[in-house]
C-alpha positions as CSV (number, residue, x, y, z in Angstrom):
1,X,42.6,7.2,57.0
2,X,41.5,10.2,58.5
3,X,39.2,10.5,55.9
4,X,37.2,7.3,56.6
5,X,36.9,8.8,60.7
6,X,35.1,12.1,59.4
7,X,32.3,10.3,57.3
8,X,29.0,10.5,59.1
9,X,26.7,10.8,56.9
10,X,24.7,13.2,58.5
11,X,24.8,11.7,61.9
12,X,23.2,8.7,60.3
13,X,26.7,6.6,60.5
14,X,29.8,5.8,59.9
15,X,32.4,4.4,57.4
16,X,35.4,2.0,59.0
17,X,38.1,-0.4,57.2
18,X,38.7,-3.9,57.2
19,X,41.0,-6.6,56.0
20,X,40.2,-9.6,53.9
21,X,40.0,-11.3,57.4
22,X,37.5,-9.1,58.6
23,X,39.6,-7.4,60.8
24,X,39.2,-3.4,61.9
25,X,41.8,-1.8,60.5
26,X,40.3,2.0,61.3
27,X,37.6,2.8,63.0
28,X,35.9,5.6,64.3
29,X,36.0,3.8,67.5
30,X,39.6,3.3,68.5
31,X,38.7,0.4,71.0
32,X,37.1,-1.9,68.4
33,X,40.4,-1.4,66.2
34,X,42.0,-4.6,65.6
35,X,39.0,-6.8,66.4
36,X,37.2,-9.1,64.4
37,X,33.9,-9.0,62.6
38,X,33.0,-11.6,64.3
39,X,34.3,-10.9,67.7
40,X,31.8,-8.4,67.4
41,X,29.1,-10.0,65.9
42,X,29.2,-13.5,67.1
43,X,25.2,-14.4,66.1
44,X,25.4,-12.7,62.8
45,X,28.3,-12.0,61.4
46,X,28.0,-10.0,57.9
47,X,29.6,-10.9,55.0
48,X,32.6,-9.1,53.2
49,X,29.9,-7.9,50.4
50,X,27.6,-5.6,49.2
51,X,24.9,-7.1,50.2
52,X,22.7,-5.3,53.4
53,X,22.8,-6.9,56.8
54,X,21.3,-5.8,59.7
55,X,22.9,-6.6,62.9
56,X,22.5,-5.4,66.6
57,X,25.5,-3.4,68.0
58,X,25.1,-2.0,71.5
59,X,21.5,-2.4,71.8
60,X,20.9,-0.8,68.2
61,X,20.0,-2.1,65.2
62,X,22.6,-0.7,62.3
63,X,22.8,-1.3,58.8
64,X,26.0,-2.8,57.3
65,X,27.7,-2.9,53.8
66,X,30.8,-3.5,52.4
67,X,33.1,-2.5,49.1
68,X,36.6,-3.4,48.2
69,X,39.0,-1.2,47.9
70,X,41.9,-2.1,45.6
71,X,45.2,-0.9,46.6
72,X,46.2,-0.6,49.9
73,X,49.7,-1.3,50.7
74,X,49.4,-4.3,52.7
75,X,46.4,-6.4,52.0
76,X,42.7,-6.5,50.0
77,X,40.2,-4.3,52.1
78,X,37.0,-3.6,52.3
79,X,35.3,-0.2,53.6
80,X,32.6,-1.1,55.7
81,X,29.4,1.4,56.2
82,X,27.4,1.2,59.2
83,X,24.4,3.4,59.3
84,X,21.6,3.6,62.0
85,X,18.4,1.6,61.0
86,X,16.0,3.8,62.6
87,X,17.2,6.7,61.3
88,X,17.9,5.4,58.1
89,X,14.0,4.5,57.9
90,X,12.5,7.8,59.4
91,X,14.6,9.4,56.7
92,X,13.1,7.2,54.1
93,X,9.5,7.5,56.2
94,X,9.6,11.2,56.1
95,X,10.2,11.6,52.0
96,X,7.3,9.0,51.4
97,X,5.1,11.9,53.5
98,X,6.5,14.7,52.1
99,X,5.9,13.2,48.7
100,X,1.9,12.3,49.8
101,X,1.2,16.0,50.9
102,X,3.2,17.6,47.7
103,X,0.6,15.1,45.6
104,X,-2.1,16.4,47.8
105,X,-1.2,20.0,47.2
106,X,-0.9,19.7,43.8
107,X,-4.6,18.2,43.4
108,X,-5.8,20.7,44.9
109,X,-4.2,23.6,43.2
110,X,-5.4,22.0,40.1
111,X,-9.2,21.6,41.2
112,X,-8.9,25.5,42.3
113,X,-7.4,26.2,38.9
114,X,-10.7,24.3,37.4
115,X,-13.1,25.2,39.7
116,X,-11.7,29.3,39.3
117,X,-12.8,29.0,35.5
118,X,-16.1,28.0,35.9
119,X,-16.8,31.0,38.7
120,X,-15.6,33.8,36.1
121,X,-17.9,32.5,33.2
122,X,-15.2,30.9,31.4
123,X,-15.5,27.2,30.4
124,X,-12.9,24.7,31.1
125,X,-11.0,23.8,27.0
126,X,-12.9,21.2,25.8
């Protein structure tokens, strides 16, 4: 269980168990342990799926996700993932720029490549 406590994923969230119930079972948190899904999400409670719900915890808006996991010794469980929205978006924000100014770059080290051939005499292959 001390595995689940250490994932972060790169400060973005965290990972957490839960019964069939909805029950935390471990939690990076030790006060929420043993409280109900909905105890802490009384307006939206998410489902035990894999589906993406966005809920409001402490004045943030997080991500949430759950898989079963087969196996444990007591009951059916489900890791939950929580990850921070806004964090989760600028990540997602900050590729989509990258990508713009790699196409950028790449345009214009072709139209130098072109435009370097035509300076020196040489014509561009037909």
């Amino acid at each position: 269980m001390e595995l689940i406590n250490s994932l972060n994923f790169g400060g973005m969230g965290y990972a957490f168990l839960v019964n069939e119930q909805g029950k935390i079972l471990v939690h990076p948190d030790k006060a929420l342990v043993m409280k109900s899904l909905s105890d802490l999400y009384r307006t939206h409670t998410p489902k035990l799926s894999g589906e993406l719900t966005e809920v409001q915890f402490n004045g943030q808006a997080r991500l949430l996700t759950f898989a079963p996991i087969k196996g444990l010794p007591s009951a059916n469980g489900y890791i939950g993932l929580s990850i921070d929205k806004d964090k989760a978006y600028a990540t997602l924000s900050q590729c989509r720029y990258s990508a713009v100014i790699a196409a950028k770059d790449a345009r214009g080290a072709t139209s130098r490549r072109a435009g370097f051939g035509q300076h020196h005499g040489r014509q561009p292959a037909p």
